[in-house]
C-alpha positions as CSV (number, residue, x, y, z in Angstrom):
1,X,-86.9,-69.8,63.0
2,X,-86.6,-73.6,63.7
3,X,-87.1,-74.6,67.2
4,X,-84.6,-77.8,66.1
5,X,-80.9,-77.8,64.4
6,X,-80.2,-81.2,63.7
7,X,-76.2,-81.4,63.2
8,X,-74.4,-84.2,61.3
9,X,-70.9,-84.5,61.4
10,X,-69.4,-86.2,58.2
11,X,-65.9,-87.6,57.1
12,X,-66.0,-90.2,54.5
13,X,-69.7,-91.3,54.8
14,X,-70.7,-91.6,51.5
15,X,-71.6,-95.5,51.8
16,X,-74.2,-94.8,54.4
17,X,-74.9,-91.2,54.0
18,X,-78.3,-90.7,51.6
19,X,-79.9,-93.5,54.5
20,X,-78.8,-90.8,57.3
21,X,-79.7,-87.9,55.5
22,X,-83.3,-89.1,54.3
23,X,-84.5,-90.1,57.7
24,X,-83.7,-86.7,59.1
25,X,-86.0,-85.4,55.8
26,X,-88.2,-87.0,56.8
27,X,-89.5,-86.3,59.8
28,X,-92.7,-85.5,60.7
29,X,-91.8,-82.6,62.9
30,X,-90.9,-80.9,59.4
31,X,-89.8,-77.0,60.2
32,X,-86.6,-77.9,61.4
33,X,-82.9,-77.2,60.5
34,X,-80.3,-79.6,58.9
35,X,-76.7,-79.0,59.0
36,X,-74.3,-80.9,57.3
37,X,-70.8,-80.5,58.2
38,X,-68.3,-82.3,55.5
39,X,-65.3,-82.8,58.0
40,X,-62.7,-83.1,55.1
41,X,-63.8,-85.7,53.5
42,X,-62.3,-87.5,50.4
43,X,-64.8,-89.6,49.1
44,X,-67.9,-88.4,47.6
45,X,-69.7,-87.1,50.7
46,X,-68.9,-83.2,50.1
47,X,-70.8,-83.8,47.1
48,X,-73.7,-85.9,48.5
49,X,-74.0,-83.1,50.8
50,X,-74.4,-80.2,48.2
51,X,-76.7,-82.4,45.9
52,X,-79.0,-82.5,49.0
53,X,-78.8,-79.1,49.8
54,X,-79.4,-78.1,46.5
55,X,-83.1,-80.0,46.9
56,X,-84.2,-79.1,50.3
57,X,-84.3,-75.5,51.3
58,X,-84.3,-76.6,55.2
59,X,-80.8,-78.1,54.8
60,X,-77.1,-76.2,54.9
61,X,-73.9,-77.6,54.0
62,X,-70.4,-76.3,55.3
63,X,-67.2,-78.1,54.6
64,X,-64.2,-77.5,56.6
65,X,-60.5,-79.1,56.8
66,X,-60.6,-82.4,59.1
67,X,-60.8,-81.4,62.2
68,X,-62.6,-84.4,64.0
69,X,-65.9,-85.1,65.2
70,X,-65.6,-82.8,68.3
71,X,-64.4,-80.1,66.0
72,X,-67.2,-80.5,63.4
73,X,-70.0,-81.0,65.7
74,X,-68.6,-77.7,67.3
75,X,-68.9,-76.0,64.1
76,X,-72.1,-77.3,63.5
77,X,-73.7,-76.3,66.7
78,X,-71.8,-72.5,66.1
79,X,-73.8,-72.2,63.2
80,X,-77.3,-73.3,64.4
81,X,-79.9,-71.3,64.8
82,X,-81.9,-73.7,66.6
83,X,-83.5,-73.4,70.6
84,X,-82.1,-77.0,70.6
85,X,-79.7,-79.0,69.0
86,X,-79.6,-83.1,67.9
87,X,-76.9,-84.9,66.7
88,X,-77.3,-87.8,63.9
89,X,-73.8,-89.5,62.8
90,X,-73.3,-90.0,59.7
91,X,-73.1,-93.9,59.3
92,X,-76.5,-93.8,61.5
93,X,-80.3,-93.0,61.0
94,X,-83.4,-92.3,63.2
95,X,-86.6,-93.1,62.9
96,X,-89.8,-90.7,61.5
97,X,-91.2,-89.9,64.9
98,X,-88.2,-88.9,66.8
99,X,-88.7,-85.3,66.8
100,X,-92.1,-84.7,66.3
101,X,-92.6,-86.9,69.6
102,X,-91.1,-84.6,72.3
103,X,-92.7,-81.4,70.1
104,X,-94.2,-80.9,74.0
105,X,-90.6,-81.2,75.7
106,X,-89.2,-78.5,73.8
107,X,-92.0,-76.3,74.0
108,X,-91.7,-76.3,77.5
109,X,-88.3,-75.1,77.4
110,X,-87.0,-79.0,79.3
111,X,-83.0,-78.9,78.9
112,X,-82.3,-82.2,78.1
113,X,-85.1,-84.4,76.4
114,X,-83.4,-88.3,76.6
115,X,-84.2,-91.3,74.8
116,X,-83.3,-94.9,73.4
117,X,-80.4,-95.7,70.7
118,X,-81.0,-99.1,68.9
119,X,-77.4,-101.0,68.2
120,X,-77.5,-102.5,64.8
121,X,-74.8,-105.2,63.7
122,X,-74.7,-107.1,60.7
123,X,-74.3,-110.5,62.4
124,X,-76.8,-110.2,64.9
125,X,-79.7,-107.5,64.6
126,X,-81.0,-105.3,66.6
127,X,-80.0,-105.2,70.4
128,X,-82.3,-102.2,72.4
129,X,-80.9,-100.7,75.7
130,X,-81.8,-101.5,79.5
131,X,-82.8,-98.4,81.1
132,X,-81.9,-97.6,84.8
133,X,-84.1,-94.3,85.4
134,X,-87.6,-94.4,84.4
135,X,-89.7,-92.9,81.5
136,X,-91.0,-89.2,82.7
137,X,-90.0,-85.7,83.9
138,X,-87.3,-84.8,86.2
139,X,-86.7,-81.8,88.2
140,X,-83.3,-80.3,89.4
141,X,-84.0,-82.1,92.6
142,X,-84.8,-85.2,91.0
143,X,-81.7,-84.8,88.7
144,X,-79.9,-84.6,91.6
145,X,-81.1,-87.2,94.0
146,X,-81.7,-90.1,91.2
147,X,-79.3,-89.0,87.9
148,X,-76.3,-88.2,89.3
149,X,-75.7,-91.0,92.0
150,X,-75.2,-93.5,89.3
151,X,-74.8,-91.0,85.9
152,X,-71.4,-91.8,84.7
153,X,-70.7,-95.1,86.9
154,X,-73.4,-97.7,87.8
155,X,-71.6,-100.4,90.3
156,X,-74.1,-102.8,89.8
157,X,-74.1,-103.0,85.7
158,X,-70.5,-102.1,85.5
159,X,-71.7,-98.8,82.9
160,X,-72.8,-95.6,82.8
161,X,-76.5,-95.1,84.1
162,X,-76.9,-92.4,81.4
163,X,-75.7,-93.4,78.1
164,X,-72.7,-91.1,77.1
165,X,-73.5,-90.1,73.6
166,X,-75.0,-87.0,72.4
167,X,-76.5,-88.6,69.8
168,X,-79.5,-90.2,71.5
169,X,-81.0,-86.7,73.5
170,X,-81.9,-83.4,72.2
171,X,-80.3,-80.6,74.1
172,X,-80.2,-76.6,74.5
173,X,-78.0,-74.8,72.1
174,X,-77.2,-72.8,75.2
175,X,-76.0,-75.3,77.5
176,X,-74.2,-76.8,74.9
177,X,-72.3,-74.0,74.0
178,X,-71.3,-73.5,77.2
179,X,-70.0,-77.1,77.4
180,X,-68.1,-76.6,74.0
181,X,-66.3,-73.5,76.0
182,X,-64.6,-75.3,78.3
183,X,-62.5,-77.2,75.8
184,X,-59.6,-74.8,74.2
185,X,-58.2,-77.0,71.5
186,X,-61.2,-79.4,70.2
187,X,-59.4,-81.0,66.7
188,X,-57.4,-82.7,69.5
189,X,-59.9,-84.3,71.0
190,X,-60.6,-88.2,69.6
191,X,-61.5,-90.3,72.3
192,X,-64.4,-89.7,75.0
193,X,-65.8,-86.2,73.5
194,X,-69.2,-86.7,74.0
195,X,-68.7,-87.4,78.2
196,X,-66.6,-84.5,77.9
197,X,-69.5,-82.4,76.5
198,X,-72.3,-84.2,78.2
199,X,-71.0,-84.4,82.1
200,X,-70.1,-81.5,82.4
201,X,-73.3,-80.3,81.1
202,X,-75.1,-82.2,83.2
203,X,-74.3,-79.8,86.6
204,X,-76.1,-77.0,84.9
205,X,-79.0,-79.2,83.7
206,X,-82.2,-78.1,85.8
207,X,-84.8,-80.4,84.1
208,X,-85.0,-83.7,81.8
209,X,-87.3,-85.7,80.0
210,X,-86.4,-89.5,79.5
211,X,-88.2,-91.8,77.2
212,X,-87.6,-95.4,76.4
213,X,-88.2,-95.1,72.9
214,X,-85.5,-96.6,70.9
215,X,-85.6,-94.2,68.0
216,X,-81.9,-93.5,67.6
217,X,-80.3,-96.4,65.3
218,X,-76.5,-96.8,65.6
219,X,-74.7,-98.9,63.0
220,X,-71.6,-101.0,64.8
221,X,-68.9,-101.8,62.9
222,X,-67.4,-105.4,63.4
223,X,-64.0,-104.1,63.9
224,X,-63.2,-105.9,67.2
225,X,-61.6,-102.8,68.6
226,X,-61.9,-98.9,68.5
227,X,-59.1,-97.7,66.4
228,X,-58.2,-95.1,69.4
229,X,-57.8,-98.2,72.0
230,X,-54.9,-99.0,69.3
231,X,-52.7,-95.5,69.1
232,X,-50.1,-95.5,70.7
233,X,-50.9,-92.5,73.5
234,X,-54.4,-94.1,74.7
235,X,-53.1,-94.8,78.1
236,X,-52.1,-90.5,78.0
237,X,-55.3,-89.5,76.0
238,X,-57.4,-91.6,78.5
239,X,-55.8,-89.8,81.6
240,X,-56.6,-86.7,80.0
241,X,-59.9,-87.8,79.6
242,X,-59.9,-88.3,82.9
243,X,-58.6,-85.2,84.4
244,X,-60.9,-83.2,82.1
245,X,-64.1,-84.6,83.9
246,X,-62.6,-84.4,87.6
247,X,-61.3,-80.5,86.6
248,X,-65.2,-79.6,85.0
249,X,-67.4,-82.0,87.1
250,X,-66.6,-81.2,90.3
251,X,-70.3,-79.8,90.9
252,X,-72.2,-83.4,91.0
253,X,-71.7,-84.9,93.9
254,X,-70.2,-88.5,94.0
255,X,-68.9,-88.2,90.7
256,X,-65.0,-88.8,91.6
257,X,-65.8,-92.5,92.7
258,X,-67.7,-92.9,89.2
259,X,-64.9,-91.2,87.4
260,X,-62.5,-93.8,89.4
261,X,-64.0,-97.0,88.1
262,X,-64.6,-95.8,84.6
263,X,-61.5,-95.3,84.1
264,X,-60.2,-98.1,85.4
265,X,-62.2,-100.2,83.4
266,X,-61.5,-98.3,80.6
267,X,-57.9,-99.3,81.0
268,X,-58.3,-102.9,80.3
269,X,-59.8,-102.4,76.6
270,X,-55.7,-102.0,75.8
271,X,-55.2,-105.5,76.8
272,X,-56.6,-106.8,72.7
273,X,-53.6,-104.5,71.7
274,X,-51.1,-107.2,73.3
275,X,-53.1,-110.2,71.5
276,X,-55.5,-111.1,74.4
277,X,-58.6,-111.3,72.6
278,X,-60.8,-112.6,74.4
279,X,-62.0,-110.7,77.1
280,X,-63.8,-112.5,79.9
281,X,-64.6,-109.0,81.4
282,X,-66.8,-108.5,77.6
283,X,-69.1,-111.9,77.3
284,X,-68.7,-114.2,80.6
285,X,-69.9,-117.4,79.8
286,X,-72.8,-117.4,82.6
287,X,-71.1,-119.4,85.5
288,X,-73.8,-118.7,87.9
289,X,-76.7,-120.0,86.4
290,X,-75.0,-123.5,84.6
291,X,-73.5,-125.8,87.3
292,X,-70.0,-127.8,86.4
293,X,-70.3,-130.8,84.2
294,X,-73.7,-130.4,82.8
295,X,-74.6,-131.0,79.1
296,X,-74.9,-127.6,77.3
297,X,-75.7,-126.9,73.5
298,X,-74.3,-123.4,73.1
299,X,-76.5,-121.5,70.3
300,X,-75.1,-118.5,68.7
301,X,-71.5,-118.4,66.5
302,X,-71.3,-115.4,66.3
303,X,-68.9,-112.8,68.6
304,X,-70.6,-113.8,71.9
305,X,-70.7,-117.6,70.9
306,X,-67.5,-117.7,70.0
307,X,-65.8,-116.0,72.9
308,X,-67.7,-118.7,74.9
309,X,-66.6,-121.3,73.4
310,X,-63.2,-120.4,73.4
311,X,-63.7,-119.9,77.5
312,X,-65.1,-123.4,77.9
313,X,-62.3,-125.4,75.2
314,X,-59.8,-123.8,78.0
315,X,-61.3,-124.8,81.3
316,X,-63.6,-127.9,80.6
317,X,-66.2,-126.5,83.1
318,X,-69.2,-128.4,81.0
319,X,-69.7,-131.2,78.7
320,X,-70.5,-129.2,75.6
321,X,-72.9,-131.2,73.8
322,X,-73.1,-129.3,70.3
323,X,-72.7,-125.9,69.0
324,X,-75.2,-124.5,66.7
325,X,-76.5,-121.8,64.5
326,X,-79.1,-121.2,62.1
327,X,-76.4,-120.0,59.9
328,X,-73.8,-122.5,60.2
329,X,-72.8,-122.6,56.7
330,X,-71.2,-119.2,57.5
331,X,-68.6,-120.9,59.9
332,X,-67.2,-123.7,57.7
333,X,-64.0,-123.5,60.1
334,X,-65.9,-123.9,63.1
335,X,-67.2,-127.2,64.4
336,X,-71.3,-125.4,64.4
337,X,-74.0,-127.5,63.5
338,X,-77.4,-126.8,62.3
339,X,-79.9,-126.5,65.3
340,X,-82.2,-128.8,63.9
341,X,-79.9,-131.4,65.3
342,X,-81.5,-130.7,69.2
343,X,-84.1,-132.8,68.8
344,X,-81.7,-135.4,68.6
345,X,-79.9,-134.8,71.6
346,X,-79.7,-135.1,75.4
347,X,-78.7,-131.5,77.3
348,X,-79.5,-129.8,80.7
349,X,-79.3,-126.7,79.4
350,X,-79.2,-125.0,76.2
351,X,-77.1,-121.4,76.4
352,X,-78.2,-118.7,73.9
353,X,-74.9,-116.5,72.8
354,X,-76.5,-113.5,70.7
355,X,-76.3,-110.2,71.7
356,X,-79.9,-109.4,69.9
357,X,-83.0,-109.5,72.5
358,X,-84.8,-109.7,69.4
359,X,-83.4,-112.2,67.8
360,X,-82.8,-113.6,71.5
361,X,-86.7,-114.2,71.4
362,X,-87.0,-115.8,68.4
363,X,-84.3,-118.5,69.3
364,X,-86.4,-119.3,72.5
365,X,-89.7,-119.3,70.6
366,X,-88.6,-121.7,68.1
367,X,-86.9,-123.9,71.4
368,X,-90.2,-123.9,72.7
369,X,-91.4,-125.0,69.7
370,X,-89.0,-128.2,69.1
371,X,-90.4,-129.3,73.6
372,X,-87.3,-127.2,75.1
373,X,-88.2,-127.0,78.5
374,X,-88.1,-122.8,79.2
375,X,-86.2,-123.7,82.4
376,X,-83.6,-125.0,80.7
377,X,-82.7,-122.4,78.0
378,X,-80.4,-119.6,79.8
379,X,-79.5,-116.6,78.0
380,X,-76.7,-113.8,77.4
381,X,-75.8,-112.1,80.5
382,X,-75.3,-107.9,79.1
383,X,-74.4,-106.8,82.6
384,X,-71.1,-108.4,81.9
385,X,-70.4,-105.8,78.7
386,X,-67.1,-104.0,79.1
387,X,-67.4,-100.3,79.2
388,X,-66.3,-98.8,75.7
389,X,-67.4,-95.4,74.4
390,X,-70.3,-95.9,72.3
C-alpha cells in the first residue's frame, strides 16, 4: 500500500489538466496513489481522466455529480488508502521533487509536513512566499508556543502566518478525516473550506515539518475578484465562516482575536462589488519610503502599477516623471513608455510596481546597469496585500 494518496479535485479543467496530471506522474517518489475526482464536469476532463487512468495503473478515477471542491476533495480523501494525503488542484502543478523530498517526514509518522506554493500569473511571473516560522521540526510544544500565536492572523503582515490552503502540506488521512467530520453538509460549502479543514486540524496536530521550498505552483487567474466575493450572500456565507472556526477552534489559544481581524478584513473585499476598484488596502503606493514632491518613474503597468498610478493621478503626492514597462506596446491606452527612456531623465527615485521578486530582480539589475543608484530604486511593499483566500 502507498504511503501517499495524492487527491485532485476537477470540474472543468480540461485546458490545464494533462500539465497537472503529468507532474504528479512524475514524481520521483513513484509508489504513490493518484485520485482523480471529476466533480461534474462538462467539458472533456471526465474523459482526460479515464484516458489517464487507462495508462497508469497507480491512478483512479471517480466521477460524481457537482458537488464542489470541499465535497470532491471529501470524496477523494474517503477513498484513499494512503497514511497521508496531498492535494493538487487541477488548474495547478508541482514540481518532481515534492514528495520524494519529505520521504523522511512521513516515515517518521510527522502530522503535518508544510512547504512553499509559487503564485504564477500571466502578466507578471512567478512571485514565491515570505515565510514567518522557520525551516525545521516542530513539537506539540513548539506548535503551540510559536504556530498558533500568529496561525490564522499575523498583526504585523496583515495575513495568516500559516498559509490556509491544503494544497501546499501533506497531511494524515487520519486527522483529516476527522476535520472533514465536523462539517455535516460539505456541497454547501464554497468560500473558506480549506481554513475550515485546516484550523481546526491544527488543535490536534502534535508535530510539523516546515520547509521553504516552493514546490507547489498555483496558477492565478486575472479575474480581479473571486467570483464568491460577488454572490449575493458573501456577507452571510462569510459569517458562517466565521462561526464555524470560533465553534471548532476554540482549543488554540488566542485564536478569537485572529478570527476577529480576519474577518474583518475579509469584509472589505465586497467593497469592488459597489465599483471601488482600487483598493488602497491591496497595493499602497509606498508613502513611507518616497517623500512628497519628489521625481518618481513608476516601473511596472501591470495590476500593481496601475493601481499606483491611479492613487497618485488622485492626490498629486509626487511629480511623476514617466511611467514605464518593458512591455509597453501592451498598454496602447495608457500613457507607458519604454524604459529605455531613463537614461534620459532626471528622478529621485524610481518605484518598481510588479508583484514578481523574480522579475523584481531583474528590473533592478538591468537599473543598475543603465548607473541607477541602488538607493534610489524602492520596491513593491507585499505586506500591504489584502487578505483573500488563496
Amino acid at each position: 500500500m502507498s504511503i501517499l494518496s495524492v487527491i485532485v479535485p476537477i470540474y472543468n479543467a480540461e485546458k490545464y489538466l494533462n500539465q497537472c496530471i503529468d507532474s504528479i506522474r512524475n514524481q520521483n517518489l513513484e509508489d504513490i496513489e493518484v485520485i482523480l475526482v471529476d466533480d461534474g464536469s462538462t467539458d472533456a476532463s471526465g474523459k482526460i481522466c479515464e484516458d489517464y487512468a487507462a495508462d497508469d495503473s497507480r491512478i483512479c478515477v471517480i466521477h460524481q455529480k457537482n458537488q464542489g471542491m470541499l465535497a470532491a476533495r471529501y470524496t477523494g480523501v474517503c477513498a484513499a488508502k494512503g497514511q497521508y494525503i496531498s492535494f493538487v488542484d487541477a488548474d495547478d502543478w508541482i514540481d518532481q521533487e515534492t514528495y520524494s523530498l519529505f520521504l523522511p517526514q512521513m516515515g517518521e509518522g510527522i502530522d503535518i509536513i508544510i512547504y512553499g506554493k509559487a503564485v504564477e500569473t500571466t502578466d507578471s511571473g512567478t512571485a514565491k512566499p515570505s515565510f514567518l516560522y522557520e525551516e525545521g521540526y516542530y513539537d506539540k510544544e513548539r506548535i503551540r508556543s510559536e504556530i498558533w500565536k500568529n496561525a490564522l492572523w499575523d498583526e504585523r503582515r496583515r495575513k495568516s502566518g500559516l498559509p490556509h490552503s491544503l494544497c501546499d502540506k501533506i497531511l494524515k488521512r487520519d486527522l483529516l478525516l476527522r476535520s472533514y467530520g465536523l462539517i455535516e453538509e460539505k456541497s454547501a460549502i464554497n468560500l473558506g473550506e480549506d481554513a475550515m479543514i485546516l484550523f481546526p486540524m491544527l488543535q490536534w496536530v502534535e508535530s510539523a515539518y516546515i520547509s521553504h521550498c516552493c514546490l507547489y505552483h498555483y496558477r492565478k487567474h486575472l479575474a480581479k475578484t473571486p467570483a464568491y466575493v460577488l454572490e449575493d450572500r458573501y456577507f452571510r456565507n462569510l459569517f458562517s465562516w466565521y462561526e464555524y472556526l470560533d465553534r471548532h477552534t476554540r482549543e488554540i489559544i488566542g485564536i478569537k482575536k485572529q478570527l476577529d481581524y480576519i474577518y474583518m478584513d475579509l469584509m472589505k473585499a465586497r467593497r469592488e462589488y459597489y465599483g471601488d476598484y482600487v483598493r488602497n488596502d491591496e497595493y499602497l503606493f509606498p508613502f513611507d519610503k518616497v517623500p512628497p514632491k519628489s521625481k518618481i518613474i513608476l516601473y511596472g503597468a501591470g495590476r500593481v502599477g496601475a493601481t499606483y498610478y491611479d492613487q497618485l493621478q488622485r492626490i498629486h503626492y509626487v511629480d511623476l516623471v514617466s511611467w514605464v514597462d518593458k512591455n509597453y506596446q501592451k498598454y496602447p491606452d495608457k500613457e507607458v513608455s519604454d524604459p529605455e527612456c531613463i537614461e534620459r531623465l532626471s528622478f529621485d527615485f524610481v518605484v518598481i510596481a510588479v508583484e514578481s521578486s523574480t522579475i523584481d530582480a531583474d528590473i533592478r539589475k538591468w537599473l543598475y546597469g543603465k548607473g541607477v543608484d541602488r538607493n534610489k530604486i524602492i520596491s513593491f511593499n507585499r505586506h500591504q496585500d489584502l487578505f483573500l483566500f488563496t
